[in-house]
C-alpha positions as CSV (number, residue, x, y, z in Angstrom):
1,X,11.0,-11.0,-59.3
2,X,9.3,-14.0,-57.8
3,X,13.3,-15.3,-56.9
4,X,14.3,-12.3,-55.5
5,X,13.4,-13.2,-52.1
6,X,15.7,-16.4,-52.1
7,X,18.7,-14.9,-53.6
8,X,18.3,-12.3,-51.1
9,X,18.5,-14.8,-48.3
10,X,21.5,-16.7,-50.0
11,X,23.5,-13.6,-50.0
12,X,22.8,-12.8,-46.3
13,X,22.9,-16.3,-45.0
14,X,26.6,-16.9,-44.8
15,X,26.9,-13.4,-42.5
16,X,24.3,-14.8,-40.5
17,X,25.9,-18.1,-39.9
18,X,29.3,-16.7,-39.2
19,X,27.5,-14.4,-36.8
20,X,25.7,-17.2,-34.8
21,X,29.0,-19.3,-34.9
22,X,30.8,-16.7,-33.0
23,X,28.0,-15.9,-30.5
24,X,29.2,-19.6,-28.6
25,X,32.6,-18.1,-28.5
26,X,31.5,-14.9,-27.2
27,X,30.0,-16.2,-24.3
28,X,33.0,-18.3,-23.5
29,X,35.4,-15.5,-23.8
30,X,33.5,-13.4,-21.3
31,X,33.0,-16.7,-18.2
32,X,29.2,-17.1,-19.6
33,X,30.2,-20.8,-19.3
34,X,26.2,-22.2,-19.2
35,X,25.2,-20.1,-22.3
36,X,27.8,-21.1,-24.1
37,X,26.9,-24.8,-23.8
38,X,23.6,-24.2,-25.1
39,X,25.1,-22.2,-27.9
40,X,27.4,-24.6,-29.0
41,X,24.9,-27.5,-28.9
42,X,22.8,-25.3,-31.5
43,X,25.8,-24.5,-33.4
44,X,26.2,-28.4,-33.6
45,X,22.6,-29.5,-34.1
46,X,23.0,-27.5,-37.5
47,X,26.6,-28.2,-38.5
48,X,27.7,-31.2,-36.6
49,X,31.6,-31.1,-37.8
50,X,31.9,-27.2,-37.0
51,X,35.1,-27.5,-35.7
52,X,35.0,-24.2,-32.7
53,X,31.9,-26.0,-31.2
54,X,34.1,-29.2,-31.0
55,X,36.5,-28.2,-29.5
56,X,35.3,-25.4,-27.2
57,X,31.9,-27.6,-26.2
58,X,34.0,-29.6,-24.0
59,X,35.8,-26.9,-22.2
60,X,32.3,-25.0,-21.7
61,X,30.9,-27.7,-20.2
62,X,33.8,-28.6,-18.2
63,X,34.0,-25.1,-16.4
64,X,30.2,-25.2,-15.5
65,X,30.3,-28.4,-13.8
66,X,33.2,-26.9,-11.4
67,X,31.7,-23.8,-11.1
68,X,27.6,-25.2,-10.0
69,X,29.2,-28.1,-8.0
70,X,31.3,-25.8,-6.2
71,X,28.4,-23.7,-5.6
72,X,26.1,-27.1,-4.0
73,X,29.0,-28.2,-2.3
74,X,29.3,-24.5,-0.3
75,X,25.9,-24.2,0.1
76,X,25.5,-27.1,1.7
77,X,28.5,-26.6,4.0
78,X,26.6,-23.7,5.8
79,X,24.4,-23.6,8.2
80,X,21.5,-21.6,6.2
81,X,17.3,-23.2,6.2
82,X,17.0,-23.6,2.8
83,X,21.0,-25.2,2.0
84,X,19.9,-27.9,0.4
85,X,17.1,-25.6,-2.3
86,X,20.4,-24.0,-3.1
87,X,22.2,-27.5,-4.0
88,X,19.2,-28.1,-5.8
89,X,19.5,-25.1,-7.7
90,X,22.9,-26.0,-8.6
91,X,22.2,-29.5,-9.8
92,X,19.6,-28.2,-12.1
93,X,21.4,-26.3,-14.0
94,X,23.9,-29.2,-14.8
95,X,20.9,-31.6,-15.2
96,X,19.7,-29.3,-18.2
97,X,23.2,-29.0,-19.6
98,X,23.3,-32.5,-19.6
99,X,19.6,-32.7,-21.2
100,X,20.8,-30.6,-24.3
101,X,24.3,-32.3,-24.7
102,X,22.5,-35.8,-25.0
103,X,20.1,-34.7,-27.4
104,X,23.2,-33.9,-29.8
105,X,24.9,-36.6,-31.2
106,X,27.8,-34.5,-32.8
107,X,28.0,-33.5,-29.1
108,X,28.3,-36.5,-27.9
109,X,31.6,-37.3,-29.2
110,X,33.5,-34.6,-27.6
111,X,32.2,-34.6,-24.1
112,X,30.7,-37.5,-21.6
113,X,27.6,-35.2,-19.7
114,X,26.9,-35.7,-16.3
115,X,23.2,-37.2,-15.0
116,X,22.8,-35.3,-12.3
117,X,19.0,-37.0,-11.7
118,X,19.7,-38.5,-8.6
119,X,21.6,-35.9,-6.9
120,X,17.8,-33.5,-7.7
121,X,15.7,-36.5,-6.7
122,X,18.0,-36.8,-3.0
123,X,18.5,-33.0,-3.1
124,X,14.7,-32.6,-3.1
125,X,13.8,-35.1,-0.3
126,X,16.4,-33.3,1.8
127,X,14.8,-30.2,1.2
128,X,11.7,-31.2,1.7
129,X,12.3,-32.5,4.7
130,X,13.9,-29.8,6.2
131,X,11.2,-27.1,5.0
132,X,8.4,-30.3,7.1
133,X,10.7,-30.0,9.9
134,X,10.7,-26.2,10.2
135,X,7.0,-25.9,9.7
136,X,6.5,-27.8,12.6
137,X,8.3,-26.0,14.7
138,X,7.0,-22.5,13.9
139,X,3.3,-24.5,14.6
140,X,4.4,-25.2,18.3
141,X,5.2,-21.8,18.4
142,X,1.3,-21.5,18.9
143,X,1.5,-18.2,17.6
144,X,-0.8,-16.6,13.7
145,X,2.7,-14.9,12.7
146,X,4.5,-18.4,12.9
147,X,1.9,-20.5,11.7
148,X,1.9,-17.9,8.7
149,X,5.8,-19.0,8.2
150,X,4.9,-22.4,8.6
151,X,2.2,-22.4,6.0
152,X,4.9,-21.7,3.5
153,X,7.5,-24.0,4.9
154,X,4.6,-26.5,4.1
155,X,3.4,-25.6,0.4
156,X,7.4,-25.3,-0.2
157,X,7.9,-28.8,0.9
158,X,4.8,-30.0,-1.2
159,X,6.5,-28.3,-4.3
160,X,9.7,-30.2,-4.0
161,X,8.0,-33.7,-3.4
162,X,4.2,-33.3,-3.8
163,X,2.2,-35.3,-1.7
164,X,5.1,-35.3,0.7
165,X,4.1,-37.3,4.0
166,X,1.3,-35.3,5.8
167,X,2.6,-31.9,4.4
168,X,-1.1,-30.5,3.1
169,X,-2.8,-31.8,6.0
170,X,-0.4,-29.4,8.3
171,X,-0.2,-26.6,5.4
172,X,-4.6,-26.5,6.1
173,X,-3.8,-26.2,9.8
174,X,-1.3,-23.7,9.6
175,X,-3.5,-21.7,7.5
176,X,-6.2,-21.7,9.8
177,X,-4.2,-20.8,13.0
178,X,-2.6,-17.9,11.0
179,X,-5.9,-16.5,9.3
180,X,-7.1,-13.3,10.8
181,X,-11.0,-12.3,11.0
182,X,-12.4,-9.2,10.2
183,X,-15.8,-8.2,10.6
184,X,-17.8,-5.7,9.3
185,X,-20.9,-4.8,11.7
186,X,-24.1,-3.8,10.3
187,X,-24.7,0.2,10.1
188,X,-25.9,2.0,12.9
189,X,-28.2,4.7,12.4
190,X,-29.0,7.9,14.7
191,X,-31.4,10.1,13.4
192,X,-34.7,11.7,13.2
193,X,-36.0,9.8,10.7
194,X,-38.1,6.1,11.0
195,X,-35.3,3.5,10.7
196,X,-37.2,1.3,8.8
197,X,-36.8,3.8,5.7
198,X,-33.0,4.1,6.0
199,X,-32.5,0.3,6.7
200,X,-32.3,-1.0,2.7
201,X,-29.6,2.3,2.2
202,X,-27.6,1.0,5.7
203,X,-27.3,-2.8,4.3
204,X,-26.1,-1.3,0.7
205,X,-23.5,0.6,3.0
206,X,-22.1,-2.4,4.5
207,X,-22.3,-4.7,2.0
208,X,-20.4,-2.3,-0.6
209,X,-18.0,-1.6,2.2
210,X,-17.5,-5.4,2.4
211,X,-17.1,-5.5,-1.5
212,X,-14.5,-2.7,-1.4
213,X,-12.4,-4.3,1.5
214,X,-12.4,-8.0,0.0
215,X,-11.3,-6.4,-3.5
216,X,-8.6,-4.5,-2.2
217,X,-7.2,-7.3,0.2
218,X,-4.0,-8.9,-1.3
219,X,-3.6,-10.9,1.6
220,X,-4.7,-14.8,1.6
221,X,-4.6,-15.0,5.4
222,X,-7.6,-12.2,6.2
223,X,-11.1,-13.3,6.1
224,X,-13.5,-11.1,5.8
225,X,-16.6,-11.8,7.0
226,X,-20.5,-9.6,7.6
227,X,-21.5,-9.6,11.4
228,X,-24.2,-12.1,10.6
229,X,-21.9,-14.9,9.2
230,X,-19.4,-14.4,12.3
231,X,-22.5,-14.2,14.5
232,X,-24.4,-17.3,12.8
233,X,-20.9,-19.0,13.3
234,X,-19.9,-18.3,16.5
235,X,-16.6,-16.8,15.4
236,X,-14.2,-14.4,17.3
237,X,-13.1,-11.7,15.1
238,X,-9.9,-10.5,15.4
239,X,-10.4,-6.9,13.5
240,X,-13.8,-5.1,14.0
241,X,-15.1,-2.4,11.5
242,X,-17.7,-0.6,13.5
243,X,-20.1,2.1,11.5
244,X,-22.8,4.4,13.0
245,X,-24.4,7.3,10.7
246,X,-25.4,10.1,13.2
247,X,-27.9,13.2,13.1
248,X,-28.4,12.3,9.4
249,X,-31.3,15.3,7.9
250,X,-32.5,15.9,4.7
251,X,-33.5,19.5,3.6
252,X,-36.6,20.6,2.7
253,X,-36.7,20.9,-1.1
254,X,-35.4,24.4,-1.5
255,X,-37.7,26.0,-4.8
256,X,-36.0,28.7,-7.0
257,X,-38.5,30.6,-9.6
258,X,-37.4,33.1,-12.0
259,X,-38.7,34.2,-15.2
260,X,-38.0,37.0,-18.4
261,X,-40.5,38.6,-20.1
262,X,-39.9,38.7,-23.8
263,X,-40.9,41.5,-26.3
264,X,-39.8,42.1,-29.7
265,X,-41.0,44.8,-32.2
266,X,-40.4,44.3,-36.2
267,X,-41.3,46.5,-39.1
268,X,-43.3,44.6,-41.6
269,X,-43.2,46.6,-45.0
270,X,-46.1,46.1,-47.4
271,X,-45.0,46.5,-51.5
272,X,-46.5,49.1,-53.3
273,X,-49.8,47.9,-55.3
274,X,-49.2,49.4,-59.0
275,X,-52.7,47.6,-60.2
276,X,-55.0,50.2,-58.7
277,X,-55.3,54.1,-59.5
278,X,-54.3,56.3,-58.3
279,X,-51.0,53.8,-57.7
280,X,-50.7,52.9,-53.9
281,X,-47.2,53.5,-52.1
282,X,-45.7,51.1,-50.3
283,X,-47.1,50.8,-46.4
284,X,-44.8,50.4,-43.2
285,X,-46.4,48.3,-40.1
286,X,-45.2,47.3,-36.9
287,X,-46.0,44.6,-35.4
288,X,-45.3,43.1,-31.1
289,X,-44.4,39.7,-30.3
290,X,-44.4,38.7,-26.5
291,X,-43.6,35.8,-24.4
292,X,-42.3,34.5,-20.9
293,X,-39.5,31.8,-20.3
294,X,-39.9,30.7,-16.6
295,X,-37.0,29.3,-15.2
296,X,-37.4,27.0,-12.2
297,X,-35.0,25.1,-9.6
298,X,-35.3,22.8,-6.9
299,X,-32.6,21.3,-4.9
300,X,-31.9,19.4,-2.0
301,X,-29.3,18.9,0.7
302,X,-28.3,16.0,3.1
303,X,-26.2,16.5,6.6
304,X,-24.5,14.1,9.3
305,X,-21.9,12.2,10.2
306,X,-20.2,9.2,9.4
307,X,-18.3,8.0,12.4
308,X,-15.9,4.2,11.8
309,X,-14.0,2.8,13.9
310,X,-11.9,-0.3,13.6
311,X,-11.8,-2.1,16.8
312,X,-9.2,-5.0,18.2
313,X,-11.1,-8.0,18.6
314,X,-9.1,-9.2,21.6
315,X,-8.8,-6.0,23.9
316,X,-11.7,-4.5,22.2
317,X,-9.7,-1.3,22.0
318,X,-10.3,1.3,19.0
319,X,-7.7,1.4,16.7
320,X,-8.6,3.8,14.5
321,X,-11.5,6.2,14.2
322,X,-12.8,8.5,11.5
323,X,-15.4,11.0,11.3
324,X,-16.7,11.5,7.7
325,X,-19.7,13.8,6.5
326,X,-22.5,12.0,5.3
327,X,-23.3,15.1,3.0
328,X,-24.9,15.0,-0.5
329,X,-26.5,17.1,-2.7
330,X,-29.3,17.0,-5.4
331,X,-30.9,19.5,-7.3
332,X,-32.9,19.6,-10.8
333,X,-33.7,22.4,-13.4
334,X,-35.9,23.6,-16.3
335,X,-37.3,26.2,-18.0
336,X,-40.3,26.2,-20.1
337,X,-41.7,29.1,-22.3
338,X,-45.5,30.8,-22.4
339,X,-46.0,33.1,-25.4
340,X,-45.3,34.0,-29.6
341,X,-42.2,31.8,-30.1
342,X,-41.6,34.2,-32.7
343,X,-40.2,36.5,-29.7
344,X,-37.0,34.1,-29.3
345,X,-34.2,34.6,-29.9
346,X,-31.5,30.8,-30.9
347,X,-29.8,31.4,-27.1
348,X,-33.3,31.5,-25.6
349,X,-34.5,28.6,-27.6
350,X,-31.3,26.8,-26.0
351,X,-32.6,27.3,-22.8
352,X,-35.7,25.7,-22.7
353,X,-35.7,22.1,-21.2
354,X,-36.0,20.3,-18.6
355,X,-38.6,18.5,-17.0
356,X,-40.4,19.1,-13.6
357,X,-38.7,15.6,-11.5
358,X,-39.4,14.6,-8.1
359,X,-37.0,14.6,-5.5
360,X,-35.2,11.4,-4.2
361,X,-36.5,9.7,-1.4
362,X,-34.7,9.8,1.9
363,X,-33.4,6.3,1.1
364,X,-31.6,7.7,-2.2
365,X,-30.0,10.3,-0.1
366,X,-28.9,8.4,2.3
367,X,-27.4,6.0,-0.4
368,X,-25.7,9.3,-2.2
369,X,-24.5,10.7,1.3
370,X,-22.5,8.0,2.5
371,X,-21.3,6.6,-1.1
372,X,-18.0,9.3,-0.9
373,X,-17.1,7.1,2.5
374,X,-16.7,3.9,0.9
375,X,-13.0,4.5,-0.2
376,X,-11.6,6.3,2.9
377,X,-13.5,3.5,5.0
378,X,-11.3,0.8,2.9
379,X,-8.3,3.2,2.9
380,X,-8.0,3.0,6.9
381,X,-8.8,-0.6,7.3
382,X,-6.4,-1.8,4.7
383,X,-3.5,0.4,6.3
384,X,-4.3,-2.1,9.4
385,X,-4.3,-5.5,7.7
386,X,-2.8,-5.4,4.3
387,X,0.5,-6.1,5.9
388,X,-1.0,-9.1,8.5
């Protein structure tokens, strides 16, 4: 049984082999000129005198050398930016063509490959150049969209030929000419209450609004930045998100009691005693239980408004403004019993529980209130800048 395995494989092997020998020819057949190289340089590798890969190899090969330098030689006869990226494209292809066929010696006496090396290395220099040359043009342009362009034109030309004459010096500068500000103010608060106590709940506002906006931004060219950083830095912010809580109040805690008085009667039947004479019959009792389950509630409600805008930092002009309630709710039961247990019933037992809890403090409303905001205050922004 051990050689089962084996003789398995010996049978299927041969199927196999005459499967993979005809994938190269496949491809051919059907113009798939590149994947049929590589094909028949496997086919080769394993069976160097396989005479279909001999013979078709050099054809293959042939017609993708025609077809890719056709392709550089048209690119670069128009007029397009990135002409010469296409060439290089082109040459690429070949040069790995040519990497596979010289790693084959059974290949290597059918076909002569092409070392297409230095047409990469000059196609690369070209298009470096020309990518340099473009991002300093969009730079004069003096404006964030262009410098934006040029950034790119910049880290392209670094990836062709790193280290490519003062392209990362220029790639810095464009980024910081095309890199847009936004600031997020401290909260504002308008309300009865003593500022100082809402004042910790207002920073945790502002700073989870920051955390929110700077996790949802997919963009590398917004900043975003609390007002004392852009104040401490003497930055102008080109987006403004402005937030003021108004008329915030927090209810008196509203007290709910309740409660159900309990009584249950059972019959308690005493055996007959048949020791004493005359014998005794046996006796019927009742006896009561009683007992009270109090049931108690105490909630608490928050009101007010959460108003945002989102200002331009350049016209100061509102972009956007939302008005959000700064509403939340809190509330806490329990119910305790007084009395024979043996009154309860198993649903009353499953009421008791609960403990007496004190309400939040106005700073834990607050924080509650204005915690639903946090995602339609990122929502708004982000429709703004996301696409910057």
């Amino acid at each position: 049984m051990k050689n089962t395995p084996n003789c398995r494989w010996w049978l299927i092997a041969p199927f196999v082999f005459a499967l993979s020998c005809k994938s190269g020819e496949k491809l051919y057949n059907k113009g798939r000129y590149d994947e049929a190289v590589i094909a028949f340089v496997k086919k080769l590798r394993k069976s160097p005198t396989h005479q279909t890969s001999l013979t078709l190899l050099p054809q293959a090969y042939a017609q993708s050398v025609q077809l890719h330098e056709k392709n550089a030689s048209a690119a670069l006869g128009t007029s397009a930016h990135f002409k010469f990226e296409t060439a290089l494209r082109e040459y690429q292809v070949l040069q790995n063509l040519y990497n596979n066929i010289e790693a084959c010696p059974a290949c290597l006496t059918v076909v002569t490959p092409k070392d297409y090396r230095n047409a990469i290395s000059s196609s690369k220099d070209t298009a470096a150049a020309s990518r340099y040359e473009r991002g300093m043009a969009l730079l004069r342009n003096g404006d964030k969209f262009s410098a934006r362009k040029a950034y790119s034109d910049f880290q392209a030309a670094l990836a062709l030929v790193p280290d490519y004459k003062n392209a990362k010096e220029m790639m810095d500068q464009a980024y910081q000419m095309g890199m847009a500000i936004l600031e997020v103010r401290d909260v504002a608060l308008v309300s009865q209450y003593d500022q100082r106590s809402l004042e910790p709940g207002a920073a945790v506002f502002r700073d989870n609004v920051l955390n929110n906006l700077r996790a949802k931004n997919n963009n590398s060219f917004v900043q975003i930045l609390p007002e004392s950083e852009v104040v401490k830095n003497k930055i102008h912010a080109d987006y403004v998100v402005d937030i003021r809580v108004e008329d915030f109040l927090v209810s008196k805690p509203n007290i709910q009691k309740n409660y159900r008085e309990l009584v249950k009667t059972v019959e308690i039947v005493e055996p007959a005693d048949t020791t004493k004479r005359p014998r005794q019959t046996e006796k019927v009792r009742k006896e009561t239980y009683k007992g009270v389950l109090y049931f108690n509630t105490v909630s608490v409600v928050t009101g007010g408004n959460i108003v945002c805008y989102l200002i331009d930092g350049a016209s100061d002009d509102d972009m956007e403004k939302i008005v959000l309630p700064a509403d939340a709710g809190w509330s806490n039961s329990f119910c305790y019993f007084k009395g024979d247990e043996r009154v309860l019933t198993p649903e009353d037992r499953k009421l008791i529980g609960g403990q007496d809890l004190p309400s939040p403090t106005v700073g834990e409303l607050f924080q509650a209130a204005v915690a639903k905001s946090y995602g339609e205050i990122t929502n708004i922004v982000m429709k703004h800048y996301s696409s910057y």
